[in-house]
N, C-alpha and C positions, 0 to 999 in steps of 0.2 A: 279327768284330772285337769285340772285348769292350773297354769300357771303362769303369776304376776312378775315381770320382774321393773325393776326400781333403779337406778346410777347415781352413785354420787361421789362429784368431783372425779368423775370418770365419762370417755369419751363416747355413746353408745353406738354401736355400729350393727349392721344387720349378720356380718361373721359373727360377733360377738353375740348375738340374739339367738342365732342359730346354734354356737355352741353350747350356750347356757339350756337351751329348749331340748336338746341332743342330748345330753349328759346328763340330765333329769327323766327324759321319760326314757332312755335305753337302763340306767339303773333302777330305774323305780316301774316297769311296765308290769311287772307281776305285782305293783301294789294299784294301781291305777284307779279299779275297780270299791278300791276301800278307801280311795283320798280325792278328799274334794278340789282342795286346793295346794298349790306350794307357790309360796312366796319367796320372791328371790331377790336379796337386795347385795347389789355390787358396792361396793367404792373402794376409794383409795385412801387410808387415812392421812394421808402427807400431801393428799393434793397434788401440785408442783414440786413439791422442796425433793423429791425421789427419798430415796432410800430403803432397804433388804423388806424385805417382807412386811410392805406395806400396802398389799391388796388384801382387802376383807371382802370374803364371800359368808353373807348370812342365811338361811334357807330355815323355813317354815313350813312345816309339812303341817295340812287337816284333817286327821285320818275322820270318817263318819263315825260319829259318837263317842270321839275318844277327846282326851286332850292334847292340844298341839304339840309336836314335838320340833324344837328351834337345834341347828347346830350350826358353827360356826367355823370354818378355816382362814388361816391367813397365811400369802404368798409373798414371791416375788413377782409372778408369770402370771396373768388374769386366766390366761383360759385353763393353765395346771391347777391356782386357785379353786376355779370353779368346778371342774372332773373330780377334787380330791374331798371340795365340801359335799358334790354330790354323792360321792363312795360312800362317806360318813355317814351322812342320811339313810341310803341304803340299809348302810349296816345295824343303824338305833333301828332303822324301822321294823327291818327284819327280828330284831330284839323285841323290841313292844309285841310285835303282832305273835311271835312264837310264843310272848307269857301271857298275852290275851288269850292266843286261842286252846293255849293248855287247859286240859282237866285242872279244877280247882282240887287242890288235896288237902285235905282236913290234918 
């Protein structure tokens, strides 16, 4: 599982790199094996000006042979940001993959 990640209007640091890498493949290690890639784009939408919950974390999962699956959180805290976009993920992923791998029923 490869994963990209992106900053904008955000300050990137190698904590921050490390959390984000952290949080993605400790929730996502039992999908690892089925996803190509996850894309990870940070920023801040206010830039400078601050204000409540104005970190965006976006995450793009590429399971193989499926369609991508995109979810999105937004915070105040960049690295709760990022743990809670990754939770999310987790959890569609674990959705998709449970009604993929179901028996079809007529």
């Amino acid at each position: 599982m490869h994963i990209e990640i992106s900053y904008r209007g955000v300050d990137r640091s190698d904590a921050l790199d490390e959390h984000v890498r952290g949080s993605i493949e400790g929730d996502l290690s039992r999908f690892a094996e089925r996803i190509t890639r996850v894309e990870v784009h940070v920023g801040d939408e206010n830039a400078h000006k601050g204000g409540a919950a104005d970190k965006r974390v976006l995450l793009e999962a590429r399971p193989a042979h499926m369609d991508p699956l995109v979810v999105e959180h937004f915070g105040e805290d960049l690295y709760t940001t990022v743990s809670e976009a990754s939770h999310k993920l987790q959890r569609a992923l674990t959705h998709k993959f449970e009604r993929h791998d179901a028996p079809h029923q007529h």
